[in-house]
N, C-alpha and C positions, 0 to 999 in steps of 0.2 A: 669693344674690339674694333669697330669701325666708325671711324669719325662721319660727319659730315662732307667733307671734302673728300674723303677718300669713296666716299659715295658716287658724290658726283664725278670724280676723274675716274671710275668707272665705269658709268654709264653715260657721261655723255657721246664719248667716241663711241659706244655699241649704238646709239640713236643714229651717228652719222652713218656708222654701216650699213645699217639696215634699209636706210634710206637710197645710199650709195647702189643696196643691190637694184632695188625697186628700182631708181632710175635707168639704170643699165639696160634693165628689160623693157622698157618705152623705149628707150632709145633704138634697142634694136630693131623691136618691132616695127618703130615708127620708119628705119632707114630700110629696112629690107623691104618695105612696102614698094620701095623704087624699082623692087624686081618684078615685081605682079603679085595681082591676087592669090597666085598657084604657091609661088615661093614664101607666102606670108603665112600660105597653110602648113606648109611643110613645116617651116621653123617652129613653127607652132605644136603641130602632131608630136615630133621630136623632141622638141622642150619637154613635152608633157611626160615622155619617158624618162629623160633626164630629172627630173625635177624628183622625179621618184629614187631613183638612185643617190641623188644630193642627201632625199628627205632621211635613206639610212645609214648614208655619211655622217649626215648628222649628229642621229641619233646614238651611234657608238662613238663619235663627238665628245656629247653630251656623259655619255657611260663615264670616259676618259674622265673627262674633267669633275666629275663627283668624287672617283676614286682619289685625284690628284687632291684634291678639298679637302678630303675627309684626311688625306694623311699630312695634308698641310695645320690642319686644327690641330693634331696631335702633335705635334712638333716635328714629324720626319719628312725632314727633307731631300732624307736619299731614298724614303721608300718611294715619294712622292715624283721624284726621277727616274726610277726605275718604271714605275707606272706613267711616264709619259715617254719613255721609250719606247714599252710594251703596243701602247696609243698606235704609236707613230707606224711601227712595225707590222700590227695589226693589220689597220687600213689601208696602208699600201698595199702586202701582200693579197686581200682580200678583194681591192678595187684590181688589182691585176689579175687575178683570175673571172671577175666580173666581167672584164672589156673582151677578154679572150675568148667565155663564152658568146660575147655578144659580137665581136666577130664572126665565129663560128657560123653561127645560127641567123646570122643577121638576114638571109636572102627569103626565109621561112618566115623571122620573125615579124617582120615591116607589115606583111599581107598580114597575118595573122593578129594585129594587132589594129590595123589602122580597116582590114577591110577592102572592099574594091573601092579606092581611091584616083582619080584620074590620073592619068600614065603621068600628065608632066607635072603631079604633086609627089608618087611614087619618086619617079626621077630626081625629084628635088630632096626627097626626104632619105632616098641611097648618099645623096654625094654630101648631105649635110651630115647627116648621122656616121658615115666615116671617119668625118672628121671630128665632131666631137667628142666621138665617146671614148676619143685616147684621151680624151679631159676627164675620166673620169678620178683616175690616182692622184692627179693635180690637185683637182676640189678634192680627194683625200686627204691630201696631207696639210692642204692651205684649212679644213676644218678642225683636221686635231693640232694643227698649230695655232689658229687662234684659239680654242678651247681652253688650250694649256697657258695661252695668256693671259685669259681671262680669270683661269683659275688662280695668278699671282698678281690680278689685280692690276694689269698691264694691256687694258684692253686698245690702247693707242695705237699700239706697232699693227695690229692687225687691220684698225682703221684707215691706217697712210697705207698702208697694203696694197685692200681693197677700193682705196682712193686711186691708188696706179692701176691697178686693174682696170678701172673706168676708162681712166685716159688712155691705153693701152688699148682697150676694147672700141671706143667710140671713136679715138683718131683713126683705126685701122679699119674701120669699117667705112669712115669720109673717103678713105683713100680710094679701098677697092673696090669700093662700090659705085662712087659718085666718077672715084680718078680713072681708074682701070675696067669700069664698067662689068665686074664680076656676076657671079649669078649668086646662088646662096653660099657658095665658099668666100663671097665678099665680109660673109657675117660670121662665119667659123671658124676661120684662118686667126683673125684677131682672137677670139674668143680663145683658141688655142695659145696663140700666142702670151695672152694674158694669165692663163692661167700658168702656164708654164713658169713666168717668168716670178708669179705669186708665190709656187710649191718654192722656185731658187731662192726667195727673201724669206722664206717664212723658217726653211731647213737652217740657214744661214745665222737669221736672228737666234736661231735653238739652241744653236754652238756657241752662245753666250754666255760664260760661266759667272758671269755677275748676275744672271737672272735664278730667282730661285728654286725654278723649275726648267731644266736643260738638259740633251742630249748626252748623253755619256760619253765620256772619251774614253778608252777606246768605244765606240759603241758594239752593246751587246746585241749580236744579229741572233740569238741563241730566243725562244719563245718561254716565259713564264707564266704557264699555264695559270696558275696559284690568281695570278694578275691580270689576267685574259678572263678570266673565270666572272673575276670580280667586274673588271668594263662591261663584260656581253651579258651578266645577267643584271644591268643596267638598261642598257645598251639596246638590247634583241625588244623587249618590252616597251622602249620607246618607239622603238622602229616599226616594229608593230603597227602601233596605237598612230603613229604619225602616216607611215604607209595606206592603213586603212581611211585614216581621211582624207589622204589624197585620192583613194581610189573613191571612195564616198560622193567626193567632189566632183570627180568624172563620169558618176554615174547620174547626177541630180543635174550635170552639162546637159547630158544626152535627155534627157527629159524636157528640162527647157525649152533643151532647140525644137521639141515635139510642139510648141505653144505659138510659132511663128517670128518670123522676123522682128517685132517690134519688140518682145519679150526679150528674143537674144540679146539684140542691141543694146537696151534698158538694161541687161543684167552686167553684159561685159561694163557699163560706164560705171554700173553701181559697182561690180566687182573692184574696180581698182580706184574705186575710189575708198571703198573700206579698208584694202590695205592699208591706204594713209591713217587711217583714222586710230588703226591699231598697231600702229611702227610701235609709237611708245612703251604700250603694254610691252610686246614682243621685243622691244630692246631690255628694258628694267627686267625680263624672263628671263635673258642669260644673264644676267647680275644677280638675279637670286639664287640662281645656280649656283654659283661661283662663292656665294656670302653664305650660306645656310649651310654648304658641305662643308665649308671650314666651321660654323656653329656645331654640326653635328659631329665634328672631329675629333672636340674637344669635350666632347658630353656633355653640354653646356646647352638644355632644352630652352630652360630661360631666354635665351639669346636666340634662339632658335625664332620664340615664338616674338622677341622683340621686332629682330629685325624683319621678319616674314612680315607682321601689321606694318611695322615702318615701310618696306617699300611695297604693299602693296595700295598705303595709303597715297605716295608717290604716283603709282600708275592713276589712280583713282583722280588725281588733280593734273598731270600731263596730259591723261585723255581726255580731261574733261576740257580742258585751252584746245586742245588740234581737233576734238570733235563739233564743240559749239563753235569753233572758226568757219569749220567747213559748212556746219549747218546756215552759219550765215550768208554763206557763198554759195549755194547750191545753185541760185538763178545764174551765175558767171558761168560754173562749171558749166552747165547744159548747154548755154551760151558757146562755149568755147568747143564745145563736143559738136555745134550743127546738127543737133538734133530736130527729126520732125516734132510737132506737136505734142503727139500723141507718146511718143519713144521718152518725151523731155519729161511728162509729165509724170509716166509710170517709173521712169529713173530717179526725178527729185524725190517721188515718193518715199519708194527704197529705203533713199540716202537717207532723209529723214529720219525715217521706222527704225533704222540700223544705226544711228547713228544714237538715236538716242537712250536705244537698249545699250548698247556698246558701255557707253557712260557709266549706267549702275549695274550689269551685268557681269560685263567681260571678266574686269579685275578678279571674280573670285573663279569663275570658271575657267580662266588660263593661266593667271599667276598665281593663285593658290596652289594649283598641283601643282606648279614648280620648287613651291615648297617641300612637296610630299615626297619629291623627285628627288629632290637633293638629300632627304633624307632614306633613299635607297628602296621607299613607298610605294613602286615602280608597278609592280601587281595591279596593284587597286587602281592607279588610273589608267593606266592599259585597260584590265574590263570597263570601269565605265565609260573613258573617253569613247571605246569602242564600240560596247553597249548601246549607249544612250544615242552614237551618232546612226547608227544600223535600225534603230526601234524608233526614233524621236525625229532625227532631220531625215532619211531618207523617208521612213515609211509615212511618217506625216507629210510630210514635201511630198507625196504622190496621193494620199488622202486630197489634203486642204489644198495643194496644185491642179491634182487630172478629178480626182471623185467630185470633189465639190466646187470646182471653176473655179477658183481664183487665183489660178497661173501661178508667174511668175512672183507674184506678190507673196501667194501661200509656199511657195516653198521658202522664201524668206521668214515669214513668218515660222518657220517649222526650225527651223536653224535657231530663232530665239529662244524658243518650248527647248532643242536641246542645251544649249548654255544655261538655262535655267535648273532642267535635273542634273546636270553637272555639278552646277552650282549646291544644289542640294546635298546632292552626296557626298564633296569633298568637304563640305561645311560640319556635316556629320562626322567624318572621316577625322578630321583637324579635330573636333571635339573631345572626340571618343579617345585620342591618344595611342590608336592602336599603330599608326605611324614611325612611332618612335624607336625605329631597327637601331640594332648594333652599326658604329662604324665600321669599314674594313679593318684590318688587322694584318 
């Protein structure tokens, strides 16, 4: 069903995306550092909200683009239309009644979430959070539009996209920040900007009738539940399962930071430097999406389980080139970070421990359920992704972290115990065959 080439003109441009996002956020980070310490908290605090919201964009994203799969396998292309109309319609209306609360509530919500924060981080995180969180229908619709690309195998348009997005974002943040000397709206104006301009190409490419997955004309503004039905009980399960490790992740922060300075510091350099290390993974994860729902479309398990080994032997050899790079670079990276001594040492560490579990771990504990995922398996890894991160990373990460000393290193350690019973389970899961749902219909 899928060649070699059509492989790769899939997933290379989701590698560059993914890359594209990561950079965008050093970037900012690193420009809005010229506002102060205060402003770098803020954007920060706020992200952290945001990133949450993105995280359930996504995930009804993801719902989208399975259904869109599964009716692409089958030969229909007009249900397969219909269901990315539904997509589109969906999240819009859904990220618009989200912002509207979040206006609402916004003057309640800031204290209540972030705490007694100093007036001029408060300050910074009212006038930045105004202005982003009218981005959030933007990033709805820029996600189920590339989704819906991805699902015809056209993951390119979405790559030059989010390629102008950068530039859009980073020039505009040189300007207002360096030119016109802004405060944190030097970094959300662009960011508005960009995405705005993202949702205009993305709506635009969809009115493509040469693409085989496009916007209806006239378009039907009319809701098909039938088809809403089929996204959200994809969709709600991932969001879940993705929500909860975000919050997971915020709660094992706040623990860290209990450990001291040197801990933070080590953790934030390790932090982003694992991102790198799992773009790969995380790019070949929407490709399997994309290639499995169209296996499972067509009833065709065979293929299912072909291409699932195929690319998740792919991940299995990309991570293994950008994770022993890095490994070998760890004394530069510290290097370039000016790190103290002691901050360098417990960082390489990390990198190392992480790096090298990554290698024979990762693969089946993140791109095997994307297998399961596309096969509409959605259940089973919601509990255990959720599970196992609730029982295994945090409560281990607060055993082997706070009970038995060893910090910041033990909650690392505790994250790999859970990719490991993930790994378990889903490997059980794949075996037993109990995976193998009906397509939509």
């Amino acid at each position: 069903m899928f060649t070699n080439k059509y492989l790769i003109r899939l997933l290379w441009p989701l590698f560059v995306e993914q890359l594209l996002v990561f950079a965008v956020g050093i970037a900012d980070s690193f420009m809005v550092a010229s506002v102060g310490e205060e402003a770098v908290s803020a954007v920060s605090l706020v992200d952290s909200i945001m990133m949450l919201l993105i995280t359930i964009m996504t995930a009804l994203a993801t719902g989208g683009a399975v259904v869109v799969g599964q009716f692409l396998g089958q030969k229909k292309e007009a249900e397969a239309r219909k269901a990315g109309d539904q997509l589109l319609l969906f999240v819009t209306a859904l990220s618009l009644i989200i912002v509207a609360v979040m206006y609402i509530f916004r003057k309640g919500l800031l204290p209540l979430v972030f705490g007694d924060v100093e007036p001029q981080v408060m300050a910074y995180c009212n006038t930045y959070y105004k202005i982003v969180v009218a981005t959030v229908p933007l990033i709805a619709v820029y996600n189920a539009g590339a989704a819906l690309f991805r699902s015809i195998g056209n993951s390119k348009i979405a790559m030059k996209i989010s390629l102008l997005m950068n530039v859009i974002n980073i020039s505009g943040n040189a300007v207002l920040l360096y030119g016109f000397h802004c405060g944190v709206e030097g970094v959300a104006i662009p960011t508005l900007a960009a995405r705005f301009v993202a949702a205009l190409i993305v709506i635009k490419a969809l009115r493509n009738p040469d693409l085989a997955v496009h916007l209806s004309r006239p378009f039907v503004w009319r809701p098909n539940w039938k088809l809403i039905k089929n996204i959200l009980r994809i969709g709600i399960p991932n969001g879940i399962e993705n929500s909860m490790f975000q919050l997971g992740k915020l709660l094992l922060l706040s623990m860290i930071s209990g450990f001291g300075t040197t801990a933070i510091a080590a953790n934030a350099v390790a932090n982003t430097v694992a991102m790198i290390a799992v773009l790969p993974g995380m790019a070949v994860g929407y490709g399997i999406v994309s290639v499995i729902s169209q296996c499972v479309g067509s009833g065709d398990y065979e293929q299912v389980r072909y291409y699932g080994r195929k690319l998740i032997k792919w991940v299995y050899l990309l991570m293994g080139i950008v994770d022993i790079l890095i490994i070998l670079l760890i004394p530069v990276i510290i290097d370039l970070y000016g790190l103290s001594e002691a901050t360098g040492d417990l960082a390489g560490k990390i990198i190392l421990f992480h790096n090298i579990c990554a290698i024979v771990i990762w693969p089946i504990s993140f791109s095997l359920p994307n297998v399961l995922r596309a096969a509409s398996d959605v259940m089973y890894t919601m509990i255990i992704g959720v599970g196992s991160m609730w029982v295994f990373r945090i409560l281990s990460g607060y055993l082997l972290g706070s009970v038995l000393g060893m910090g910041v290193f033990g909650v690392w350690v505790a994250m790999i115990i859970d990719w490991v019973v993930r790994s378990v389970c889903f490997i059980i899961r794949y075996h037993g065959g109990k995976w193998k749902h009906p397509a939509v219909r």
